[in-house]
C-alpha positions in Angstrom: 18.5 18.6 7.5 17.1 16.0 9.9 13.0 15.2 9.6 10.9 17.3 11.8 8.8 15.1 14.6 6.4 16.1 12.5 7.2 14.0 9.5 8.4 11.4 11.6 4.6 10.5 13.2 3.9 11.0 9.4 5.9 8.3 8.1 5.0 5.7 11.0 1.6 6.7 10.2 1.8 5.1 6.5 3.9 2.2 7.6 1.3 1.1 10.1 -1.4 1.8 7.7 0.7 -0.1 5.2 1.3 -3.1 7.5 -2.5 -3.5 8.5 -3.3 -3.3 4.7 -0.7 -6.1 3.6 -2.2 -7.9 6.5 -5.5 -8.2 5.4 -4.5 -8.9 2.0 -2.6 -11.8 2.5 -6.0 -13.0 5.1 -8.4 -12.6 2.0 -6.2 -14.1 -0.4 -5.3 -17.1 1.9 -9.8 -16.7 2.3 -10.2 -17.1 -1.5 -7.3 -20.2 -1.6 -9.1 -21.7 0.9 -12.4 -21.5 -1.2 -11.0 -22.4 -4.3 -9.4 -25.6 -3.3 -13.2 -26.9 -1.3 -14.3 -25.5 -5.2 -11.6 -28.0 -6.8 -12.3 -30.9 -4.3 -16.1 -30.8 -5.2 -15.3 -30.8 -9.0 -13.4 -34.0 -8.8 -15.2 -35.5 -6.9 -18.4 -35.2 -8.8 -15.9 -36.0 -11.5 -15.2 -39.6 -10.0 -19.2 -40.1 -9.0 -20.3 -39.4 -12.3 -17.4 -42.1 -13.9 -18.8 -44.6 -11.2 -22.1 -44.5 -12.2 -21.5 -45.5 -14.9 -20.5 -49.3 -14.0 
C-alpha cells in the first residue's frame, strides 16, 4: 500500500524541520568552539604575562 499524499507532506514536513534543527545545532556549537578557543587564548596568555613578570 503506497503512502497517501497525505503522509507524504507529513514526512517532508519532519525532514525539513529536522534539517533546520541540525542546522542550528551545528551554528551554536561551532558559536560555543568559537568562544571557548578566545576563552583558551586568554588563559595562556595571562599564563605567559604572569611568568614574565616575574623576571
Amino acid at each position: 500500500m503506497p503512502p497517501t499524499a497525505d503522509q507524504i507532506a507529513q514526512i517532508k514536513n519532519i525532514v525539513q524541520l529536522y534539517k533546520t534543527h541540525v542546522k542550528t545545532a551545528v551554528a551554536k556549537h561551532k558559536i560555543t568552539v568559537k568562544k571557548n578557543m578566545a576563552e583558551l587564548d586568554r588563559r595562556k596568555v595571562e599564563k605567559i604575562r604572569r611568568k614574565l613578570q616575574k623576571y
